[in-house]
FIGUPA-711938 format. One record per residue: residue in one letter; x, y, z of N, C-alpha, C in turn. Coordinates in steps of 0.2 Angstrom, whole numbers, plus 5000, padded with zeros to 4 digits. Example, Ala and Ser with C-alpha at 12.3 -4.5 7.8 and 13.67 -1.06 7.14 Angstrom:
residues 2
A506649725039506249785039506649845039;S506449895035506849955036506450005039;
***
This chain:
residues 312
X493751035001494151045007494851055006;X495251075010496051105010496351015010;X496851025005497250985005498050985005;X498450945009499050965008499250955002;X500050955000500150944992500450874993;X500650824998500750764996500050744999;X499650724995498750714996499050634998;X498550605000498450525004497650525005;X497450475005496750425007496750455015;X496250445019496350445024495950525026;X496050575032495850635032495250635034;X494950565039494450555042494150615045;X494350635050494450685055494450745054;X494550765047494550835043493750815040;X493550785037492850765035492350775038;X492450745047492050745051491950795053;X492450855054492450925056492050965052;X492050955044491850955041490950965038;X490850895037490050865037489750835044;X490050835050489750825056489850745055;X489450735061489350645063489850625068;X489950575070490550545073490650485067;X491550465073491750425068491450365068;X491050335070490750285071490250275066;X489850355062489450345059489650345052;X490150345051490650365044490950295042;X491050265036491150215033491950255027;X492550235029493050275027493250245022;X493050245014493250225008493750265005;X494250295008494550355004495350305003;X495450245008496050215007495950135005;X496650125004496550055000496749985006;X496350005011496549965019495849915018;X496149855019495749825021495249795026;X494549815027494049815033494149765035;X494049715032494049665036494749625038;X495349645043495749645046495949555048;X496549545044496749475050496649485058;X496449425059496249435066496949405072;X497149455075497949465077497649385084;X497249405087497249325095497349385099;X497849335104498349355110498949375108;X499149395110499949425107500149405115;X500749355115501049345121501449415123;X501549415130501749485136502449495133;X502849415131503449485130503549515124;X503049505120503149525113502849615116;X502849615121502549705123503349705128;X503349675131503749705138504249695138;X504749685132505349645130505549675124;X506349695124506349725115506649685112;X506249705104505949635100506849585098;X506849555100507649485099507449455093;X508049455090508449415083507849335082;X507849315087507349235084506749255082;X506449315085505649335080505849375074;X506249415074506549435068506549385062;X507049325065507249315059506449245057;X506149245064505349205063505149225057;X504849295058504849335052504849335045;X505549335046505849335038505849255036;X505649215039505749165036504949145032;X504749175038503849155034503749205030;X504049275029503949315023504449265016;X504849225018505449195010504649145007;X504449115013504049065009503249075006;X503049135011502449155008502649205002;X502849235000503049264993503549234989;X503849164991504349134987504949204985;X505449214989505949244989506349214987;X506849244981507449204979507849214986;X508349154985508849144991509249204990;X509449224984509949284983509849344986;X509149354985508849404990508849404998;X508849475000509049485007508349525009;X508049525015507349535015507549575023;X507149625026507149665029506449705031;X506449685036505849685041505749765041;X505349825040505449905043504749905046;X504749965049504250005054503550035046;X503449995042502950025037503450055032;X503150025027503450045020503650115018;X503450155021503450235020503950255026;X504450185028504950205034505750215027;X505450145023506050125020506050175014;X505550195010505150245006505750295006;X505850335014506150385016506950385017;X507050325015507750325017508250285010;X507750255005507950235000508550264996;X508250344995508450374989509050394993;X509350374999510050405002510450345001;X510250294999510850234995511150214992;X511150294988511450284982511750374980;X511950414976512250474975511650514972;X511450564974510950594970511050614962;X510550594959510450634952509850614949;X509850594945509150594943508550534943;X507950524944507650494946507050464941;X507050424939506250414932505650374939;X504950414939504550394945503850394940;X503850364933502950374930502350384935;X502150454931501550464935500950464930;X500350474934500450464941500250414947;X500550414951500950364955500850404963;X500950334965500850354976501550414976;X501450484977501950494978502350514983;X502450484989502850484993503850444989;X503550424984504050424980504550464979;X504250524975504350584973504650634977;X504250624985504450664987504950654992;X505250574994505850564996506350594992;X506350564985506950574982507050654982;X506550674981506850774981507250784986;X506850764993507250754998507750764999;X507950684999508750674995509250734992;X508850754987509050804981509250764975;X508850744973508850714969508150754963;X508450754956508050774948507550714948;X506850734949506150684945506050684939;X506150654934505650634928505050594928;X504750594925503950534923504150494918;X504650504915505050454909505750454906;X506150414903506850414902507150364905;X507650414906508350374910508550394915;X508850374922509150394925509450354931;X509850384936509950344940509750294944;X509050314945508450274949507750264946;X507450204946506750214943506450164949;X505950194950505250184954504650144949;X504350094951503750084946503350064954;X502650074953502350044957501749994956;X501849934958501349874955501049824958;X500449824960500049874952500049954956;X499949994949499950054949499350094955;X499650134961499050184964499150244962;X498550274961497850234960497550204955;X497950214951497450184941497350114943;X497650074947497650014947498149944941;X498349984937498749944932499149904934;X499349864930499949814933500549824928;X501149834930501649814923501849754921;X501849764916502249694912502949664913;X503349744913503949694915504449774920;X504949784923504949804929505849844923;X506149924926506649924923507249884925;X507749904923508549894925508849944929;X508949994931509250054930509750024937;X510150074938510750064944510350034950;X509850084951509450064958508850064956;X508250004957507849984953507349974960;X506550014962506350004967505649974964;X505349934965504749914964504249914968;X503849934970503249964975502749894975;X502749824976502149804980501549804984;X501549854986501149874991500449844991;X500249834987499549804984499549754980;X500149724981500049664975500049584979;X499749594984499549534988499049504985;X498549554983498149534981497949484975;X498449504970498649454962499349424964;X499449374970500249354970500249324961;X499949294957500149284952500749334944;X500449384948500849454946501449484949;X501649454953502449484957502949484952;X503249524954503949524951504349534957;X504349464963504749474967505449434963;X505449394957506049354957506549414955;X506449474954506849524950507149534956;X507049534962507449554968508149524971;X508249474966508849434965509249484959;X509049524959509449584952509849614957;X510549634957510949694960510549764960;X510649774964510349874960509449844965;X509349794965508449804963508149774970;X507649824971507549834980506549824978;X506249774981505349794982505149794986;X504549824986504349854994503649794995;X503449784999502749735002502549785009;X502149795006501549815015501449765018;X501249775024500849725026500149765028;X499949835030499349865032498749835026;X499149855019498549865015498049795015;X498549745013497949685012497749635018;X498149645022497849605029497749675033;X497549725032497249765035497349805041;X498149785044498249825047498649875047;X498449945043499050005044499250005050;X499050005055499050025062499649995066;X500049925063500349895065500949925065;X500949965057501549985055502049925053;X502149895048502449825047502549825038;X503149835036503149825028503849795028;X504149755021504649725019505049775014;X505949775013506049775010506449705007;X506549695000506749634998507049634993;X507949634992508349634987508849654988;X509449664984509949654982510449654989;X510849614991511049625000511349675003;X511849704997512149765000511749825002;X511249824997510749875000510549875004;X510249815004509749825013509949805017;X510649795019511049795023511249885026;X511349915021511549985022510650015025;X510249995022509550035023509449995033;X509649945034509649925038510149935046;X510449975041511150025046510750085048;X510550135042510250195044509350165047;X509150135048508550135052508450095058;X509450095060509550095068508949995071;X509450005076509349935080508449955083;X508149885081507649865082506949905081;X506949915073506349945069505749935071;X505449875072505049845070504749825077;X504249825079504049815087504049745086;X504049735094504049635094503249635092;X502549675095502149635093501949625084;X502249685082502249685073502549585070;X503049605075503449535071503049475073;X502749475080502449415080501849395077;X501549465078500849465072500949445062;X501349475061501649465055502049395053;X502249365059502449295058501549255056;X501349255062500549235060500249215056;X500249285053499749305047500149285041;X500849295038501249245035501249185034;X501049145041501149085040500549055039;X499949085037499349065035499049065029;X499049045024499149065017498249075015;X497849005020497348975020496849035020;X497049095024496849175028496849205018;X497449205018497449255012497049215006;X497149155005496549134998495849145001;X495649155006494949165006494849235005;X495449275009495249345008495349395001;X495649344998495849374991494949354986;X494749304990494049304987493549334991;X493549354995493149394999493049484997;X493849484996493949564992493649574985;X493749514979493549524974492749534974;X492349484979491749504979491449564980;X491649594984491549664986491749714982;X492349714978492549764974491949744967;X491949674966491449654961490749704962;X490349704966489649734968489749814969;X490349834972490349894970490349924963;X490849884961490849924952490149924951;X489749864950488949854949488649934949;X488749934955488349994959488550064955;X489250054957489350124952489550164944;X489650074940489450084933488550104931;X488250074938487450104935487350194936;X487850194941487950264942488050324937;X488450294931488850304926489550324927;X489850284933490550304935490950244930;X491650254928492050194922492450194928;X492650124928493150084932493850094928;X494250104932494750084929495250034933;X495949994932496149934935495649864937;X496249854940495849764945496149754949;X496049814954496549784962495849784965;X495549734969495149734972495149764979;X495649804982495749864987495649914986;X495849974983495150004979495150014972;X494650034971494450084963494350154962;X494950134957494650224954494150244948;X493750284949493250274943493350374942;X493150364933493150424929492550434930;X492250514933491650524933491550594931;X490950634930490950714927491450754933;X491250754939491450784944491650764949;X492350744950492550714957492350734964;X492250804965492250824971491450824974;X491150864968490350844969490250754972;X490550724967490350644971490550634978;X491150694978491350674985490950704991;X490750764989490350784992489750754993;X489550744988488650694988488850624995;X489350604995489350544999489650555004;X490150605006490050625011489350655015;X489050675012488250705016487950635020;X488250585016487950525019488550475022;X488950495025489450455028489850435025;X489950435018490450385016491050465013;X491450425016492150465013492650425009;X492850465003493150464998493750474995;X494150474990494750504988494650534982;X494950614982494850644978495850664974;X495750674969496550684968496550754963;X497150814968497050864964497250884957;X497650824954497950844946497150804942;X496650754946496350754941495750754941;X495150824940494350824942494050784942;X494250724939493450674936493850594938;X494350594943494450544945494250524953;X493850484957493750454962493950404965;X493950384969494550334972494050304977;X493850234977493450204984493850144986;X493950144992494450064993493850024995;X493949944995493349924997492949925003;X492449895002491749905004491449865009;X491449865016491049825019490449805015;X490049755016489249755016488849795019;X488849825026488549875027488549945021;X489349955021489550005016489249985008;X489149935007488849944999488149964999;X487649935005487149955004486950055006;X487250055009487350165009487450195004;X488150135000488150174992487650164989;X487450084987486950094982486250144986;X486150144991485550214994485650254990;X486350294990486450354989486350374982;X486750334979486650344972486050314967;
***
């Protein structure tokens, strides 16, 4: 199938067009979203019919400092999904050259060009990106650069808060990103954090204009923040499923690689064959075009694991 050239998970509706079926009959592995969704309630009326005021805002921010332990130094900033702030990053600073190791989610990559800003995959320069843990390989870094403006990509590390390097957000220069779609499951909310140095995101805070962030995003996000009880369970609920999928798919002869329990990417002879083999059966996949033999599944309902193991 036609890809654009910044490739993403997701492309539902191009598959279906594709292989038939409805979306109903399709089980959508190709992103790193979690199926089973915090569960939002009632969302009170003026969180819709009111725009959204400084006391949920700063609700918010307060049950994000305590649920990810936020140094006080650090300044924390509510956006419309990480891929808002993603796009406006590389304009906080003078363009020149950018260290972004690949490969890596590159919306990265492609803001800073934007900008106008030089990419490398290694050295030195005026900006460096890391993302932790890495999408897609899954890897974690050990330890986070220095550079003038130092961006850290969390996006998936809710999953191992043991692994954060939120305390470096107390560094001048050094800004991380936290989603909220990926591991509480709702991209649809639109809701991600930026967290560090205060002149920055003060200025990133200017350029993305009064009131980013819908009120029912904030009040759903206070919620789900102030529940920790939610996330220890689902942090074990994900392990299991990403557990039984490996099962399935190392008997496949697929090799695993990483431990993010959102998804997996495995080395296999032929990536697109696989995708196509499981596409014929409903399940859609990620395929990446720098690398033939790499596949990418996020995880797995119950229903979805039993389809996998069928197929294979």
């Amino acid at each position: 199938m036609a890809r654009n050239h910044r490739d993403h998970g997701g492309g539902l509706d191009a598959a279906i067009a594709h292989f038939g079926g409805a979306r109903s009959d399709w089980f959508d592995l190709s992103t790193g979203i979690n199926p089973r969704p915090f569960p939002t309630g009632t969302v009170p009326p003026d969180s819709w019919n009111a725009l959204p005021d400084d006391r949920a805002n700063e609700a918010l921010i307060n049950a994000a400092r305590q649920f990810w332990d936020i140094p006080s130094a650090a300044a924390v900033l509510p956006v419309p999904g990480c891929s808002a702030a993603i796009a406006q990053i590389p304009f906080l600073a003078t363009a020149a050259t950018a260290v972004i190791p690949g490969p890596t989610y590159n919306e990265h990559a492609a803001s800073f060009k934007n900008a106008g800003w030089t990419i490398e995959e290694n050295g030195s320069g005026a900006a460096h990106v890391i993302v932790h843990p890495n999408n897609p390989t899954g890897h974690f870094w050990e330890a986070a650069p220095t550079q003038e403006l130092t961006i850290i990509d969390e996006s998936f590390c809710d999953v191992a808060p043991d692994q954060t390097l939120v305390a470096l957000a107390a560094l001048p220069g050094h800004l991380l990103l936290k989603s909220f779609g990926k591991f509480w499951g709702l991209a649809g909310l639109r809701l991600g954090f930026v967290i560090g140095d205060p002149g920055l995101v003060q200025t990133l805070k200017d350029r993305l204009g009064p009131w980013p962030v819908s009120g029912p995003a904030l009040t759903i996000g206070t919620q789900a923040l102030s529940n920790p009880a939610w996330a220890a369970e689902t942090r074990t609920w994900l392990e299991g499923q990403m557990a039984a999928m490996d099962t399935i798919m190392v008997q496949a002869a697929a090799v695993p690689m990483g431990s993010v329990p959102l998804f997996r990417t495995y080395t296999v002879e032929d990536a697109a064959s696989w995708q196509t083999k499981l596409a014929q059966v409903k399940i859609w996949s990620r395929v990446f075009p720098y690398n033939e033999k790499w596949l990418r599944l996020g995880v797995p309902t119950d229903a979805a694991l039993a389809r996998l193991k069928e197929a294979l």
